[in-house]
N, C-alpha and C positions, 0 to 999 in steps of 0.2 A: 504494500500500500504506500502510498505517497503520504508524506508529512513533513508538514516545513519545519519543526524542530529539527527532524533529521538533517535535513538539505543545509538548516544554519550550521550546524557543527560539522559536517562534511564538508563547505562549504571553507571553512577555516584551515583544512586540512591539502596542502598542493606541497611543490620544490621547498618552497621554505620554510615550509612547518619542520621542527626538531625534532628529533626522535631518539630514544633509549628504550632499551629492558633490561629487565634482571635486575635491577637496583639492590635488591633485598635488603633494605636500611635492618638493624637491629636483627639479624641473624647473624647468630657468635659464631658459627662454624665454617661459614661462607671462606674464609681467612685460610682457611685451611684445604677446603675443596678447590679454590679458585688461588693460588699461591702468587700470581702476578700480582692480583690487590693488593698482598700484604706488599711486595714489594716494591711497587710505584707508591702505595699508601707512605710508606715510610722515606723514601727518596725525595717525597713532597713536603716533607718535617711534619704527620701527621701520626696521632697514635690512639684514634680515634677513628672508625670506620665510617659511621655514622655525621660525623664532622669533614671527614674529608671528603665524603660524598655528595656534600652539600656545597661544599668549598667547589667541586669539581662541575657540578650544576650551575650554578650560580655564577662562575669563572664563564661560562659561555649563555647563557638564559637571560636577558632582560625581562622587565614587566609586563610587556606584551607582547612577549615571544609565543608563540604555539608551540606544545610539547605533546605528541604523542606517546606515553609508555606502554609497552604492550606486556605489561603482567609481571609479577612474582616481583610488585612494589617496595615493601615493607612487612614486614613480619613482627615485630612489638612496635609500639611507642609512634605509631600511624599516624594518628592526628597531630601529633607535635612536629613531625618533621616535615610530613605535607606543607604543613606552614609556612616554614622557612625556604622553601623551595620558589624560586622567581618562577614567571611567566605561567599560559592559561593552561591549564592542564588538562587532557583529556585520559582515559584511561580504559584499552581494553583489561580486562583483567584475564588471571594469568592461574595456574595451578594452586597458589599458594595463596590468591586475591579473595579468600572465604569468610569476610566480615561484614559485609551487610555494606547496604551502599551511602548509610549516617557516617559511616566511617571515613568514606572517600570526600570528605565534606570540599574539599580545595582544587578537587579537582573538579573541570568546567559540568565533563561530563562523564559519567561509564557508562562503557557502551558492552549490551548486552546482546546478545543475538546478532543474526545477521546482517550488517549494512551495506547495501549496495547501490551505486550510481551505475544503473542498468542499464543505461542509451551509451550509446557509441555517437553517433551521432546530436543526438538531444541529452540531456540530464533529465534523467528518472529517479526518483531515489526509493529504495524501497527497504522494509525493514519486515525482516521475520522474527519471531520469539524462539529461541530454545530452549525442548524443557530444559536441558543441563545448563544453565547460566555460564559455567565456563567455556564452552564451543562459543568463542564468541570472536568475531571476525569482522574486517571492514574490505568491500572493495571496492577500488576510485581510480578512474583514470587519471595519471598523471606523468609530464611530459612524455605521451604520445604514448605510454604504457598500461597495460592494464594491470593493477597494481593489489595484489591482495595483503594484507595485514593481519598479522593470528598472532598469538602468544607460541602455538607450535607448527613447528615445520609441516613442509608437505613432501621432503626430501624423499627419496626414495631407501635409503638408509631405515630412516626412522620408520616408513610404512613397514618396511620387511620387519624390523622389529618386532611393530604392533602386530602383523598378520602372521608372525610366528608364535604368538603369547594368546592364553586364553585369555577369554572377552576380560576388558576391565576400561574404565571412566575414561582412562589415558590412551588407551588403543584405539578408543571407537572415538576418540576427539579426534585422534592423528587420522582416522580414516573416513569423516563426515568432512575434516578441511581438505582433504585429498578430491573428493567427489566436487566440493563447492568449488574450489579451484580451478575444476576444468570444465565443470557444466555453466560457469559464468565465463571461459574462454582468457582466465585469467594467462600472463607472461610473466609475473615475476612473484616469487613469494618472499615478503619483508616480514621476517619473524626473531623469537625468543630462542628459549626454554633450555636449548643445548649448551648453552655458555659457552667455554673456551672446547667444549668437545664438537669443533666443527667436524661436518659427517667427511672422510674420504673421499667420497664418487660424486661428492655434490658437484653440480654449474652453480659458479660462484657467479656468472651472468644472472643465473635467475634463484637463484638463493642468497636471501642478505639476512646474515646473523648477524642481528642489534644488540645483542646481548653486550653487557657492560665491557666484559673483556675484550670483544671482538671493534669497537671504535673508538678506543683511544682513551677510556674509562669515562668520558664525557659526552654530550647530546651532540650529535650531527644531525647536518641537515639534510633533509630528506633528498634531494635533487643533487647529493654529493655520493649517494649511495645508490643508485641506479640509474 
C-alpha cells in the first residue's frame, strides 16, 4: 500500500545518507570477538568502548546528517547513548534490536517490515508487515541501482549455511531476504550481521558489509559504498 509517512522517511534516504551497523554500544564481549576494536579503540587514546564509539560517530555525523543503522545497535544503556549520538537516525533493526520501539526513542524512525520504492520508472512506495518484526528490510533505488538494505546478508555463503541447519528465526530471515531480493529485481545487497567475518565467495560488487569493522569503525556515506 502506499503511505506518505513511508515515502517521507524513504525519501531522506539516497548517496548521502550515512550508514553503519553493528555498533553494539555496551556489549563487554564484543572487545574480544571483534579484536580490531580493541585495537584502533586504544590507538585513538580511548578505554572506553562505549565513548569511543560515540567519539567515532560524532567525528563524522553532524545535526542533520541522515544515518541509516541497520541492527544489532546497542545492547544495555540504549536510551543514554542514542542520545548523545548527532544526526536523524533511522533504524532497521537487527538480531539483537529486541526492546520495544519506546526504546528506540532518538531514532527518527524503525522500520519494521518490508519497505519498498517499487517503480523503476515512477516512485511507488509500498510497505508490508512481518509477522517476525526482525525480517525487516528497505529497498530504494539509488544512483541508478536497485539497492536492498537488511540487517542480514543474502550472500550465498550465509544461505548455504541456513539451508544446511534445521528451521530456526535466523535461517528462514536469511532465506525470506534471499527471495525478496530477487523477486523485487534487486542489484546490490547493503547489509550487517557478519562483522569482520566477511563471506569468501562473496561479489564485493554486490555485497556491502557495513558492519562497524568493515568501514573504517565510522559512518560512511552511502554513495561511497556502491
Amino acid at each position: 500500500m502506499f503511505n506518505s509517512q513511508f515515502k517521507q522517511i524513504l525519501d531522506l534516504i539516497d548517496g548521502e545518507t550515512f550508514i553503519i551497523s553493528d555498533t553494539h554500544f555496551s556489549h563487554e564481549s564484543i572487545l574480544k570477538f571483534e579484536p580490531s576494536r580493541n585495537t584502533q579503540m586504544l590507538e585513538d587514546g580511548f578505554n572506553d568502548h562505549d565513548e569511543w564509539l560515540i567519539n567515532q560517530w560524532n567525528s563524522v555525523i553532524a545535526p542533520n546528517d541522515v544515518v541509516l543503522h541497520l541492527g544489532d545497535f546497542a545492547f544495555k544503556n540504549i536510551q543514554e547513548v542514542q542520545h548523545k549520538l548527532n544526526g536523524r537516525k533511522i533504524l532497521i533493526l537487527g538480531n539483537h534490536d529486541r526492546k520495544g520501539n519506546q526504546t528506540y526513542s532518538a531514532f527518527e524512525f524503525v522500520i519494521k517490515g518490508l519497505w519498498v520504492q517499487a517503480g523503476i520508472t515512477h516512485d511507488h512506495y509500498l510497505h508490508s508487515a512481518m509477522t517476525d518484526e526482525l525480517t525487516s528490510m528497505l529497498i530504494k533505488n539509488i544512483n541508478g541501482k536497485r539497492v536492498m538494505f537488511s540487517h542480514y546478508p543474502v550472500c550465498e555463503t550465509e544461505l548455504r549455511w541456513a539451508e544446511g541447519r534445521p528451521p530456526s528465526k535466523i535461517s528462514d530471515r536469511l532465506l525470506i531476504a534471499k527471495d525478496l531480493y530477487y523477486d523485487y529485481g534487486c542489484q546490490v545487497n547493503v547489509h550487517g550481521h557478519t562483522h569482520s567475518k566477511c563471506m569468501v565467495d562473496r561479489d564485493t560488487r554486490v555485497f556491502k558489509n557495513v558492519s562497524l569493522e568493515n568501514i573504517g569503525m565510522k559512518p560512511v556515506k552511502i554513495k561511497n559504498i556502491i
